[in-house]
N, C-alpha and C positions, 0 to 999 in steps of 0.2 A: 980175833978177826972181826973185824965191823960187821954188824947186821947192813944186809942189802935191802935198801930199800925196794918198795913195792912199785912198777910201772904201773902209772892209772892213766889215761885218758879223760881228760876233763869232760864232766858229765854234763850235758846239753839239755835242751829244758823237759819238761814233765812227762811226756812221751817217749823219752829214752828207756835204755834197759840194758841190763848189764851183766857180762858173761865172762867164768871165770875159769883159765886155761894157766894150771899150774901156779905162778907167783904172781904172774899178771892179770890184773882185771881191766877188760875189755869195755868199752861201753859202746853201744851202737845207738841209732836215732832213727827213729817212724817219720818220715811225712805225717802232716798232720793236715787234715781235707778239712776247707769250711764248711764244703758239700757236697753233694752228689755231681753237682753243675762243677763244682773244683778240679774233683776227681777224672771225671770226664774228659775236662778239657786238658787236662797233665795228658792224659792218655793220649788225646788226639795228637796234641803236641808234640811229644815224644816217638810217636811211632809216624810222624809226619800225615799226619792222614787227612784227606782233602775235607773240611770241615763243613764243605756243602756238598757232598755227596759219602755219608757218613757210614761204611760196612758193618751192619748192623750185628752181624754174629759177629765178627772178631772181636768188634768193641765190650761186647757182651761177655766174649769169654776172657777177658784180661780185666774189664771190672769186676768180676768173679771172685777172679784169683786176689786182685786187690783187699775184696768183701772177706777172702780165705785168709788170708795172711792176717788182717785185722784179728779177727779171729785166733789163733794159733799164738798169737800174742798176747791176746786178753784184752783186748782194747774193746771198750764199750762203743758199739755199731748204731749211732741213731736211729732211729726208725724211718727215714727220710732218705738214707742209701739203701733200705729192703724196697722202699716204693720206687726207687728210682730201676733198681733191678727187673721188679715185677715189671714196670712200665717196658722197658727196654725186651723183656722176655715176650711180651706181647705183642711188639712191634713185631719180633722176627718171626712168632707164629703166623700172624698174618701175611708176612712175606710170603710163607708158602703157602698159602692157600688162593687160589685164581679169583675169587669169590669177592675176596678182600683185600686186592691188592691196591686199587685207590687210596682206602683207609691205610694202609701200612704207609703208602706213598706221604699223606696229609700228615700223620702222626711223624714219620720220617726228617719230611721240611720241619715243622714246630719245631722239634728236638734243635735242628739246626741252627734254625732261627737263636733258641734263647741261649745257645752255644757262643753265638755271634755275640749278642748281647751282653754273656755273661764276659767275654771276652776285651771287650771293650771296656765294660767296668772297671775289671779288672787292672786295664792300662790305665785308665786314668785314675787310679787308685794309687799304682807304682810313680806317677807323674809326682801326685800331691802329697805323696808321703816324704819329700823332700820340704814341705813345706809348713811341716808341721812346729811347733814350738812352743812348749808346754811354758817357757819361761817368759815369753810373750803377753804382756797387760793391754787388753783393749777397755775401752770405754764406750757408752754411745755419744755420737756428737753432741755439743753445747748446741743451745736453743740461741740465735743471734739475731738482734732485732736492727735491722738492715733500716740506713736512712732513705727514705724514700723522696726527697727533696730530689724536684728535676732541675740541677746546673749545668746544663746544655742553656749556649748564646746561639741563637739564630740571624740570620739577616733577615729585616722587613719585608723584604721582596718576598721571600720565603714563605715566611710566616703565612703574607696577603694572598699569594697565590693559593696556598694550604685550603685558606678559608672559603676564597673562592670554588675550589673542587668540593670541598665537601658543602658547601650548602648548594651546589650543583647536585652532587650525588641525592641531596635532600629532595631540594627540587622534581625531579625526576620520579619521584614515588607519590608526588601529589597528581589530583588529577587534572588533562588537559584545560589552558584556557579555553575559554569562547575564539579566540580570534583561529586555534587551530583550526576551526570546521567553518569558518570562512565562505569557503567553498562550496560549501554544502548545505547548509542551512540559511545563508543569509539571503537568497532568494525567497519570494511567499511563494508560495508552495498553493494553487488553486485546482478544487475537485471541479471535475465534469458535473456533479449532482448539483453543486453551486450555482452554474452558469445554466443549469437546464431549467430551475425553477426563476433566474433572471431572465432567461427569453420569454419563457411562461410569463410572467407577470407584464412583459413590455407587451406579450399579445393579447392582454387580456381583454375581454367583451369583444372577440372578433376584429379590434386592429390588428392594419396591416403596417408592417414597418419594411424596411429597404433593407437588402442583406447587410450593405456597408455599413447601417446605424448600427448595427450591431456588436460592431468591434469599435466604432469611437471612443468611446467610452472606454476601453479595455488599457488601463496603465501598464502591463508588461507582454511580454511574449509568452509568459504562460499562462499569462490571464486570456491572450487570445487563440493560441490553442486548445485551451480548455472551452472556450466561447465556441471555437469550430467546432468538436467532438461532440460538444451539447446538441447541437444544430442537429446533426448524422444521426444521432441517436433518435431525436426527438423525428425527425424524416422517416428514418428505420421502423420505428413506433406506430408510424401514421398520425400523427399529433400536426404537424405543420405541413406547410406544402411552399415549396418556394417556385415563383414564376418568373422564367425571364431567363437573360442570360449577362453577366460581367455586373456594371454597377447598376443597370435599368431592372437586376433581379430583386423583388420582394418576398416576403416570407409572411405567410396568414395562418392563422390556428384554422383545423378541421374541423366542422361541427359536428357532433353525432348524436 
């Protein structure tokens, strides 16, 4: 009678372990966590638990049992799921205590937070791992030395208008002609101190002169308002005195 062969279960990777009932050998297979953040989020996952408001004991006592089983197994325990234990043991102390319930609160969210975070990595990890391809040759691109010659045809009009805007735009940054202030400046521009030392000198050694001599002389309108103002001032002063009234008035220095 033939030897019966032996049923085996193809052995799965390095993690497995193997159990042996009668002619058959068994092989069974560990999850293998990349971390504590791994482990965690299997848990959350698995037992549906709302990942933003995260029951702090439960989670604590099924990572436990996780940390147990590694254990009982043999499986060497990084030191980075004892911290993550402690960490999580802490939070729920603080939970019950009134003192520190903020801090449990703040510690609580974080946890959450890098749950979320881890979470997402995680998917886009599963995205790009279809896109992997070990048999794939890249290079860095070639250096290409580009002709820079401009063969663009214009029409003239174009072109002439072009040049006209931009030495417009030129223009416009230098500063105003003269003819802009036209208006302002091309008038002479005469002081009152001017015309007060001009009627002074016509009255000088006690001439008397006629109001109206006064302005003949005078080539603008602001030569002769300035002539009047002199006049008021020099009146104001005490310095002259005018007699008279219309064109029969005269104007005499005061002696003192």
């Amino acid at each position: 009678m033939p030897e019966q062969p032996n049923n085996q279960i193809t052995i799965l990777p390095s993690d497995a372990g193997t159990m042996q009932i009668g002619e058959k050998q068994f092989t069974y297979h560990f999850e293998v966590y990349e971390g504590p953040l791994d482990l965690l989020l299997t848990l959350v996952i698995k037992n549906k638990i709302d990942i933003c408001d995260i029951p702090i004991a439960e989670l604590l006592e099924q990572y436990m049992e996780q940390i147990e089983l590694m254990r009982e197994n043999e499986m060497d325990i990084a030191s980075e799921f004892l911290e993550m234990a402690s960490r999580l043991v802490y939070i729920k102390s603080a939970m019950l205590l009134p003192k520190y319930e903020d801090e449990a609160e703040d510690l609580k969210k974080e946890l959450s937070g890098q749950l979320i975070e881890y979470q997402l990595c995680r998917e886009i990890a599963r995205m790009l791992a279809p896109m992997v391809d070990f048999d794939t040759f890249t290079k860095q691109p070639s250096k290409v030395d580009f002709d820079m010659t401009y063969n663009r045809i214009h029409d003239p009009a174009d072109i002439s208008a072009a040049y006209v805007s931009a030495v417009g735009r030129g223009q416009r940054k230098l500063p105003p002609d003269r003819s802009a202030f036209a208006g302002i400046v091309s008038k002479k521009i005469v002081s009152v101190s001017s015309r007060i030392i001009h009627v002074m000198r016509r009255l000088w050694h006690g001439r008397t002169v006629s109001y109206g001599e006064l302005f003949t002389a005078c080539s603008g309108r602001s030569e002769m308002v300035a002539t009047f103002l002199a006049v008021l001032e020099l009146v104001k002063g005490k310095r002259v005195h005018i007699d008279g009234d219309g064109d029969s008035a005269v104007v005499s220095m005061i002696e003192k």
